[in-house]
C-alpha positions as a Markdown table, in Angstrom:
| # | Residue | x | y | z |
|---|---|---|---|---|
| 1 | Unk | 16.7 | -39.2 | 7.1 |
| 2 | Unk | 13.8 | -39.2 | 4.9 |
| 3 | Unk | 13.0 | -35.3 | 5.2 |
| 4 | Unk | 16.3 | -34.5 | 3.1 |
| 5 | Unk | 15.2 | -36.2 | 0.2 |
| 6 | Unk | 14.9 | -33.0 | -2.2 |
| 7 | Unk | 12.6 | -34.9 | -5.0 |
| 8 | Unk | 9.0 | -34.9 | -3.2 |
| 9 | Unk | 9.0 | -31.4 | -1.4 |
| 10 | Unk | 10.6 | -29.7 | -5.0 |
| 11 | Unk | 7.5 | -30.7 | -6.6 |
| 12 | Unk | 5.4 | -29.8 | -4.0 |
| 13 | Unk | 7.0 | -25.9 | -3.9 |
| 14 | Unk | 7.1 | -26.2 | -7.7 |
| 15 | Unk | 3.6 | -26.8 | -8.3 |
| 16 | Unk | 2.3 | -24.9 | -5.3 |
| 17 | Unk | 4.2 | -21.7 | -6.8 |
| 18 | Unk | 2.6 | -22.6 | -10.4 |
| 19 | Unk | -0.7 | -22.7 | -8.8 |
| 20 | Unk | 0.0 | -19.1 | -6.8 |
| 21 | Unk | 0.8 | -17.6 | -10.1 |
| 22 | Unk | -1.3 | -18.8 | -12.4 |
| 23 | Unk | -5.0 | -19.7 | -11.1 |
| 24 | Unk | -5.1 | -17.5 | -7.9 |
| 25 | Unk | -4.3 | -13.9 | -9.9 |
| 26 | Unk | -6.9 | -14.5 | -12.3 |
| 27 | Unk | -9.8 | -15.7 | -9.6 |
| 28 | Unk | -8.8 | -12.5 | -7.9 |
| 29 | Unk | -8.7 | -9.7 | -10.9 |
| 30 | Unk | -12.0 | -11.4 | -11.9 |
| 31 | Unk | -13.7 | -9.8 | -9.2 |
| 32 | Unk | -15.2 | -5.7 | -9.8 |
| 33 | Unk | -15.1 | -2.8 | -7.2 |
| 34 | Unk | -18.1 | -1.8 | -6.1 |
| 35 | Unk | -17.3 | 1.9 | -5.9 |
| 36 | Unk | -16.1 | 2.6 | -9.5 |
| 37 | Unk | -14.4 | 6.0 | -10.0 |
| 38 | Unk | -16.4 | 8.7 | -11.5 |
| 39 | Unk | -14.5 | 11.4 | -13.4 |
| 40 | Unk | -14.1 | 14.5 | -12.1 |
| 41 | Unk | -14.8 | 18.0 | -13.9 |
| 42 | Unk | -12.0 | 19.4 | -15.3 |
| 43 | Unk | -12.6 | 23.4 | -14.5 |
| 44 | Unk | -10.3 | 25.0 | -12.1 |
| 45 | Unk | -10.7 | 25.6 | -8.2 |
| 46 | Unk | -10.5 | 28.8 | -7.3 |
| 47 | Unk | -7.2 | 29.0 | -4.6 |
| 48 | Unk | -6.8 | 32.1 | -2.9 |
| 49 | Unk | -3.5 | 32.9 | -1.2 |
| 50 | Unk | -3.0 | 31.7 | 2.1 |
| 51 | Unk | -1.5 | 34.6 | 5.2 |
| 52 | Unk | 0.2 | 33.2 | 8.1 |
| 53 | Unk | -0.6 | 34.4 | 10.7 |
| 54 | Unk | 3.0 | 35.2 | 12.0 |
């Protein structure tokens, strides 16, 4: 039975993993958001206090 030969499908997952972690990550973190964040003021909101109605 062919298919439980270990020594062709261990280099397959090997090198399919080393490909998943090396080469994919950095194609993806190359790309920019469109929508950067903008910083936000730093004054305080005015909060009021809240009655229930109860």
């Amino acid at each position: 039975m062919p298919q439980l030969n270990p020594t062709p499908w261990f280099a397959i997952l090997v090198f399919s993993w080393i490909i998943f972690l090396t080469i994919i990550p950095t194609k993806i973190l190359n790309h920019t958001s469109p929508n950067e964040p903008t910083p936000m003021s730093e004054e305080k909101h005015k909060t009021g206090s809240w009655d229930w109605p109860w």
